[in-house]
C-alpha positions as CSV (number, residue, x, y, z in Angstrom):
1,X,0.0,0.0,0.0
2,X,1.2,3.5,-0.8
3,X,1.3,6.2,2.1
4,X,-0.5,8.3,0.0
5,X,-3.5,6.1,0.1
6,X,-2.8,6.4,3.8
7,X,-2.9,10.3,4.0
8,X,-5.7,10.4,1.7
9,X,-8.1,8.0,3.7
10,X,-6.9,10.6,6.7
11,X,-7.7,13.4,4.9
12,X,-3.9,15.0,4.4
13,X,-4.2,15.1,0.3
14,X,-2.5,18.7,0.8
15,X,0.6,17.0,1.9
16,X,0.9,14.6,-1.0
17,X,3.7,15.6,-3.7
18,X,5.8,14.1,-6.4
19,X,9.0,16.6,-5.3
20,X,11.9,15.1,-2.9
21,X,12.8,17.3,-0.2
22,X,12.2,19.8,2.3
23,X,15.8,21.6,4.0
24,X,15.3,23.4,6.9
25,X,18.7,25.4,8.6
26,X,18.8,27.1,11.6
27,X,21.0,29.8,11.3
28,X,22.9,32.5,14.6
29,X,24.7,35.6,13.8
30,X,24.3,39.3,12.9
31,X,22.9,40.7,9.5
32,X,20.7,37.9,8.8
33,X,18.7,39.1,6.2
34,X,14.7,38.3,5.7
35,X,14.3,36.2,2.4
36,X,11.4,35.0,0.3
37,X,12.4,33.5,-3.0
38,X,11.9,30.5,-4.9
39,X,13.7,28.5,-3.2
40,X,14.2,29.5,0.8
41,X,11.8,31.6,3.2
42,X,12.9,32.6,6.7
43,X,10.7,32.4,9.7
44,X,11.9,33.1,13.3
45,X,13.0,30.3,16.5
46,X,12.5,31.0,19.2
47,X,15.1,28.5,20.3
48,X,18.0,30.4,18.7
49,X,19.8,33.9,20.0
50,X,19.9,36.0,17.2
51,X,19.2,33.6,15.1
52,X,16.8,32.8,11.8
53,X,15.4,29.1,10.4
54,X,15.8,29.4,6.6
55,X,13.9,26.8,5.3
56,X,13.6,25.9,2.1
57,X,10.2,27.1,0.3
58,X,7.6,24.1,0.3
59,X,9.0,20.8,-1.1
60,X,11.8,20.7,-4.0
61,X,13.2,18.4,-6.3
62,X,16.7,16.8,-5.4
63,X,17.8,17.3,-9.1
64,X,17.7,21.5,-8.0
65,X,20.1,21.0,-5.3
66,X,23.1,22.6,-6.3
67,X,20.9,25.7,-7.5
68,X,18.7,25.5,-4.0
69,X,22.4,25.3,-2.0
70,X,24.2,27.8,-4.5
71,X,21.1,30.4,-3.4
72,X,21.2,30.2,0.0
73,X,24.9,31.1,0.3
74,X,24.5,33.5,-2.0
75,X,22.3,35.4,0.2
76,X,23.9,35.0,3.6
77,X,27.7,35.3,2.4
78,X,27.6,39.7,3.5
79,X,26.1,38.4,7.0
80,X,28.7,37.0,9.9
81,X,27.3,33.5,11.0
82,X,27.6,31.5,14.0
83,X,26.9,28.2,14.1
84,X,26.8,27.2,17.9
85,X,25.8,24.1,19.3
86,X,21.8,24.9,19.0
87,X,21.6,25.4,15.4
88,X,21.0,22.3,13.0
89,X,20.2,21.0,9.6
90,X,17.3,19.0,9.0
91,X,16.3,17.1,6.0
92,X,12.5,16.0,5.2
93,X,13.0,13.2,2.9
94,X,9.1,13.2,1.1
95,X,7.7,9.4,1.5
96,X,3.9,10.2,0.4
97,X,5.1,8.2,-3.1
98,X,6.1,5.3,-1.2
99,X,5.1,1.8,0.1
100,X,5.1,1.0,3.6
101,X,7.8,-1.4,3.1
102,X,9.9,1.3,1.5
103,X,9.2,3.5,4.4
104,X,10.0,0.9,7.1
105,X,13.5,0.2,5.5
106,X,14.4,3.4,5.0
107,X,14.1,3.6,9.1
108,X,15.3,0.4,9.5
109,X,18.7,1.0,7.6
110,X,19.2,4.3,8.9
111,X,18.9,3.2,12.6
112,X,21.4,0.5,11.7
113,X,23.9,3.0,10.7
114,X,22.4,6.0,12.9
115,X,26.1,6.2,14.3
116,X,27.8,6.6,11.4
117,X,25.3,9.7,10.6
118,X,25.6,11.4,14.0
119,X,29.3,11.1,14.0
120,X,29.3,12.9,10.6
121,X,26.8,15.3,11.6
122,X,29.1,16.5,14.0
123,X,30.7,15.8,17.8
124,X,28.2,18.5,19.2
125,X,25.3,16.3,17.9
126,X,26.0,13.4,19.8
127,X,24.2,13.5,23.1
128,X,21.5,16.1,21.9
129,X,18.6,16.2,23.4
130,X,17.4,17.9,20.2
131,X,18.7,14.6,17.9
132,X,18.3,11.8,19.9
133,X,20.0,8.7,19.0
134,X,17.3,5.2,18.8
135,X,19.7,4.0,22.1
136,X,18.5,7.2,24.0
137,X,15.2,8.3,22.6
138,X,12.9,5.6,24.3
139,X,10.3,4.9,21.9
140,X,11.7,5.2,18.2
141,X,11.9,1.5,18.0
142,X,8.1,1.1,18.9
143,X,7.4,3.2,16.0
144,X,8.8,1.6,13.7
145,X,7.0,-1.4,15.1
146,X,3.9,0.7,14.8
147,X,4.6,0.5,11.3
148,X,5.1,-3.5,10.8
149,X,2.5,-4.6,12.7
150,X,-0.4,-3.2,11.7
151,X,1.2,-0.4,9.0
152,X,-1.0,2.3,10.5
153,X,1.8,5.5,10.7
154,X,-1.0,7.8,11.5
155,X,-1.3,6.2,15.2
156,X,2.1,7.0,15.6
157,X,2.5,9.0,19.0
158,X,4.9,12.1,18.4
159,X,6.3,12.8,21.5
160,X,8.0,9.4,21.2
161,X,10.4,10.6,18.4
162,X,9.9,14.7,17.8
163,X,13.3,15.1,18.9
164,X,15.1,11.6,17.9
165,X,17.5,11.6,15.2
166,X,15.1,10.4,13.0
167,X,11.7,11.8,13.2
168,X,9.1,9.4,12.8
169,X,6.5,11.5,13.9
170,X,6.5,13.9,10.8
171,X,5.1,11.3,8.6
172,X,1.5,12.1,9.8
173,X,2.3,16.0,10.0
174,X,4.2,16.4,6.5
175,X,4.4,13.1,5.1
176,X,8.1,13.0,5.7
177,X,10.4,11.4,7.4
178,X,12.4,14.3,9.0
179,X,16.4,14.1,9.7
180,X,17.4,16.2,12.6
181,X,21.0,15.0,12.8
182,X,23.5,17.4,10.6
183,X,25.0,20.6,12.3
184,X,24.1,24.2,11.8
185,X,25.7,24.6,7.6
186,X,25.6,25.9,4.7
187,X,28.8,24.5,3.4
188,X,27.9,22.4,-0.4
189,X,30.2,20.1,0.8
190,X,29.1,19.1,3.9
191,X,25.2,19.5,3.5
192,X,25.8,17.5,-0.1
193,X,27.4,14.1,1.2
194,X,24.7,14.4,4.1
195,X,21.9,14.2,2.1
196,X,22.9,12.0,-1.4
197,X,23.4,9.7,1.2
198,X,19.7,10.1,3.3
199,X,18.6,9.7,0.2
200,X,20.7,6.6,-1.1
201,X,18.8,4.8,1.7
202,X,15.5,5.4,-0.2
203,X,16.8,4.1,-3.2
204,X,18.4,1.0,-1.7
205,X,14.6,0.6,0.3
206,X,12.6,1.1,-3.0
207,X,14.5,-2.4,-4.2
208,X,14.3,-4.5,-1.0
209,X,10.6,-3.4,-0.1
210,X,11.3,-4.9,4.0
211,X,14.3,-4.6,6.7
212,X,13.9,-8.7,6.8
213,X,15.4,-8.2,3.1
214,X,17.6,-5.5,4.2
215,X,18.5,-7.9,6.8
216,X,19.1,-11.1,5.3
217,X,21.3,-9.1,2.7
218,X,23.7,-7.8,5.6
219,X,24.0,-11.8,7.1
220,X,24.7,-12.5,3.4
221,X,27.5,-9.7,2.6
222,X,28.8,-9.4,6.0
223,X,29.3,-5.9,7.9
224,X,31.9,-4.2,6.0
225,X,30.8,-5.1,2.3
226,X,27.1,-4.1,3.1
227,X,28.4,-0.4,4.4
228,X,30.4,-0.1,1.4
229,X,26.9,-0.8,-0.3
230,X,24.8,1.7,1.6
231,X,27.2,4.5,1.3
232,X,29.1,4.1,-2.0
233,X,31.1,6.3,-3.2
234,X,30.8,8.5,0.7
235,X,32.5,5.8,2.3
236,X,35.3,7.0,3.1
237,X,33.8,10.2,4.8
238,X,31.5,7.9,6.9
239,X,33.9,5.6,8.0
240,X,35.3,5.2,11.6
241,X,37.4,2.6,13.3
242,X,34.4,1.3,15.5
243,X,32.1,1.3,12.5
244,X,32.0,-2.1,11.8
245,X,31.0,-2.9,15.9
246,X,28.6,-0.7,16.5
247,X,26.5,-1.6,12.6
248,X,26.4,-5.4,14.2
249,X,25.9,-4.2,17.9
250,X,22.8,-2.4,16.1
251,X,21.4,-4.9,14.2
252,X,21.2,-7.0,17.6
253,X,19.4,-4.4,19.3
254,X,17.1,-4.1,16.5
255,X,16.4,-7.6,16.0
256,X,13.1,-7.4,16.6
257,X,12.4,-5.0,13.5
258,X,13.0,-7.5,10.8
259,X,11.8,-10.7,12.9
260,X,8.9,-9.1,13.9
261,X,7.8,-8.6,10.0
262,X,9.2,-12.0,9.2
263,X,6.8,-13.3,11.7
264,X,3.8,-11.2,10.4
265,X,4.5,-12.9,6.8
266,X,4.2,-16.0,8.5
267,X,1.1,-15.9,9.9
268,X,-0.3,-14.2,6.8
269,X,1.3,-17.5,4.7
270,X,-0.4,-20.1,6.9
271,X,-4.0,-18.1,6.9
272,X,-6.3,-21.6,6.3
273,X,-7.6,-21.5,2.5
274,X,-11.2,-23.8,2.1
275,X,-11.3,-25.2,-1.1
276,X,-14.2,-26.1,-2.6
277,X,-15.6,-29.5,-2.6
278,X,-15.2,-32.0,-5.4
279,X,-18.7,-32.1,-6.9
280,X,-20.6,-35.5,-6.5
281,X,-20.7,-38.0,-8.4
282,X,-23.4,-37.3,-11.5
283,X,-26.6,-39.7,-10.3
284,X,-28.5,-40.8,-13.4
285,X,-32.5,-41.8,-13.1
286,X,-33.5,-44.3,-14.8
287,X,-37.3,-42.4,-15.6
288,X,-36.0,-38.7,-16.4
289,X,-34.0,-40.9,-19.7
290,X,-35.4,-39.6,-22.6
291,X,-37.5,-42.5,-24.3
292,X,-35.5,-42.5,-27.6
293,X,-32.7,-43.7,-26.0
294,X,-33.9,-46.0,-23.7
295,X,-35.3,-47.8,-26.7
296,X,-32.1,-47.6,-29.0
297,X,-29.8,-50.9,-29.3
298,X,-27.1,-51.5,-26.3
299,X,-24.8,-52.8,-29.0
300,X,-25.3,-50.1,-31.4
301,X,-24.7,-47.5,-28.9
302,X,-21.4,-49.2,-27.5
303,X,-20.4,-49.2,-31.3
304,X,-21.0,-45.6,-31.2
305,X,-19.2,-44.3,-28.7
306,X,-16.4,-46.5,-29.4
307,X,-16.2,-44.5,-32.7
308,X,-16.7,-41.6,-30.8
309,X,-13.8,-41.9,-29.1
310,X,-11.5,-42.7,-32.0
311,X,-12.8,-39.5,-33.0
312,X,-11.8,-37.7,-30.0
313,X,-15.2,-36.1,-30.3
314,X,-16.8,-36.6,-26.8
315,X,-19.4,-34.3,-27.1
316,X,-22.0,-37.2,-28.2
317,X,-21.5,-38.3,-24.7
318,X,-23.0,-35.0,-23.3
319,X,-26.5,-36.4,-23.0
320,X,-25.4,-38.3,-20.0
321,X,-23.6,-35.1,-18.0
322,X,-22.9,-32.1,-17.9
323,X,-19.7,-31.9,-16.5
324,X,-16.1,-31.1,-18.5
325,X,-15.1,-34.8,-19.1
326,X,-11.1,-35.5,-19.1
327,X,-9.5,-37.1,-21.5
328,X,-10.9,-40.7,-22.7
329,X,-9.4,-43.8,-21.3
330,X,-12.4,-46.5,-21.7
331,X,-16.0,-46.3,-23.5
332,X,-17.7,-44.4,-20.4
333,X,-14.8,-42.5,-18.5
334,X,-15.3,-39.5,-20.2
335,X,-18.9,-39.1,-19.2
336,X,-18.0,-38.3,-15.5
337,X,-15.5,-37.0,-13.3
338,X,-15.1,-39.6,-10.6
339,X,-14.8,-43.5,-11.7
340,X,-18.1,-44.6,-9.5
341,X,-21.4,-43.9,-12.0
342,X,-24.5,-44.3,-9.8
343,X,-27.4,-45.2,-11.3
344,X,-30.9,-45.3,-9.4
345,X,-34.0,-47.5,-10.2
346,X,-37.1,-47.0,-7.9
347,X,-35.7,-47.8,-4.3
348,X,-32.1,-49.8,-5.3
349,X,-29.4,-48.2,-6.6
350,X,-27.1,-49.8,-8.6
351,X,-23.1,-49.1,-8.2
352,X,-21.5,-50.2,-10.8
353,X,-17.6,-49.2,-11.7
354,X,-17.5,-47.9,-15.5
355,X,-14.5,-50.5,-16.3
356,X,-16.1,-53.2,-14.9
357,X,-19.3,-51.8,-16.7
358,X,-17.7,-51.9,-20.3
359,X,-15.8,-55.2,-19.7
360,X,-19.2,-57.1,-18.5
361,X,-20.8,-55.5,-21.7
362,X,-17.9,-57.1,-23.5
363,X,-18.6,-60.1,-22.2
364,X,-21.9,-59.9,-22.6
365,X,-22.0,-59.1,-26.6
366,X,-19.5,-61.9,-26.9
367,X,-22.1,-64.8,-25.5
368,X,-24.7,-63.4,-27.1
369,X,-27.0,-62.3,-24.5
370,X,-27.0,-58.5,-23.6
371,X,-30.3,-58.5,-21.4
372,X,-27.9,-60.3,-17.9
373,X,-25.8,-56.9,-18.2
374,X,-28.6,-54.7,-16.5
């Protein structure tokens, strides 16, 4: 299911877009100047001194992101910045065009690596009450189980994650999924890395749909050849001596995010599925026989469907049922699905297999007396 079947059954159409990100940077200094372009708009915090959030102006494209990053430094390069420990960047990564599954990896990967990020974003974003890591924001984890148990992100509780790392919560309010990590910047080459790699977490989700994939392919790779996978060609600038530890001392605190999925598709795989019942056996009455036939010859109509059959034309036998018969193995086979042909005069029924049937027929034409066969 798409989340934007999600936020339109909840009545958030506004929020739904095709475009890719949102970039919000909180900004300290003197000079800040007001702005309102195509790209950025500026709006007070009150949690800054002096300072200015310049966010950028609704959702945007990733392709734009040199020209969105080239603007903004444009326009503050006369003013004298400071970039102290309460200003950050965050990224809203858009997920309204998404699966579920998409969406649940992409939190699922980035928790697994969620040290990597914070020791990029920088040393005074460790420890932040404003970016919580998953191991010190209590909740995060239950979020994301929110989302593979029963896939509704709207019932996601805010508070839980508002000030995590990784903002859950903004999925219900934006539609995003809202990074909180990176350090007050405007630098290209800091903001650039930062988010092509966000963003090389969506792609990588988009092809393994659930973290039980995503996990399965880092038992299968191993640690080190899986985060040379999820960062590419940023690897070096992510890497860290403990790296390789703390990825695997993730995974085992997470375990429950892929098993718990892997147990969902379980139950869903051994969900009971009734069949239907093999129709009866067709029951022929002796009255309801049309007249014409009761009266034809037993040896002339044996003779016929014997031709019949060499014919491969078994619809002559259609007078007798009205079933799809199989293919013809012996005179009366192809009249009926199952091998027992039931056959009721008055009060006594008569069971009779069709083999035997034919081969007492047989039997009967060759001494002569047909009448013993009924």
């Amino acid at each position: 299911m798409k989340f934007s079947t999600i936020l339109k059954n909840c009545f958030r159409q506004k929020m739904i877009t095709d475009k890719d990100i949102g970039i919000e940077i909180e900004v300290e200094g003197r000079d800040l100047p007001n702005i309102k372009s195509k790209f950025w708009e500026s709006v007070g915090d009150g949690s800054l001194r002096n300072g200015i959030e310049y966010r950028s102006y609704g959702p945007q494209y990733l392709q734009d992101l040199p020209m969105i990053l080239e603007e903004i430094h444009n326009y503050l390069k006369e003013s004298k910045l400071d970039f102290s420990f309460r200003t950050s960047t965050h990224i809203h990564m858009n997920m309204t065009q998404e699966t579920v599954g998409t969406i649940q990896t992409v939190a699922y990967l980035y928790l697994l690596f969620e040290d990597a990020f914070l020791r990029y974003a920088g040393e005074s974003r460790t420890g932040n009450r404003f970016c919580l890591g998953f191991k010190d924001a209590e909740g995060v984890v239950n979020d994301v189980l929110t989302m593979l148990n029963d896939e509704n992100i709207m019932n996601i509780e805010g508070d839980h994650s508002r000030y995590a790392s990784m903002n859950i919560a903004a999925l219900s309010e934006h539609g995003t999924l809202e990074f909180r990590a990176l350090r007050g910047t405007i630098d290209n080459k800091i903001i650039t890395p930062w988010i092509d790699s966000l963003f090389r977490l969506r792609s990588i989700a988009r092809t393994l749909h659930s973290p039980s994939r995503a996990y399965n392919m880092l038992m299968d790779q191993g640690v080190e050849k899986f985060s040379k996978y999820i960062f590419k060609g940023y690897y070096d600038l992510f890497y860290y001596p403990e790296m390789f530890m703390n990825v695997e001392y993730n995974t085992s605190c997470l375990i429950q995010l892929p098993f718990s999925l892997l147990e969902k598709e379980e139950k869903e795989k051994k969900v009971e599925v009734k069949l239907p019942k093999a129709p009866n056996p067709p029951i022929v009455i002796i009255d309801d026989i049309p007249q014409e036939i009761m009266q034809q010859d037993v040896g002339a109509a044996v003779a016929r469907g014997r031709q019949a059959m060499r014919d491969n034309d078994i619809r002559r036998f259609e007078m007798f049922a009205d079933v799809p018969p199989p293919n013809p193995r012996r005179v009366f086979e192809p009249l009926f699905i199952h091998d027992e042909l039931q056959v009721i005069n008055g009060a006594n029924p008569i069971h009779m297999n069709v083999g035997d049937m034919a081969a007492a027929m047989d039997e009967q034409f060759a001494l002569g007396d047909v009448n013993e066969v009924a």
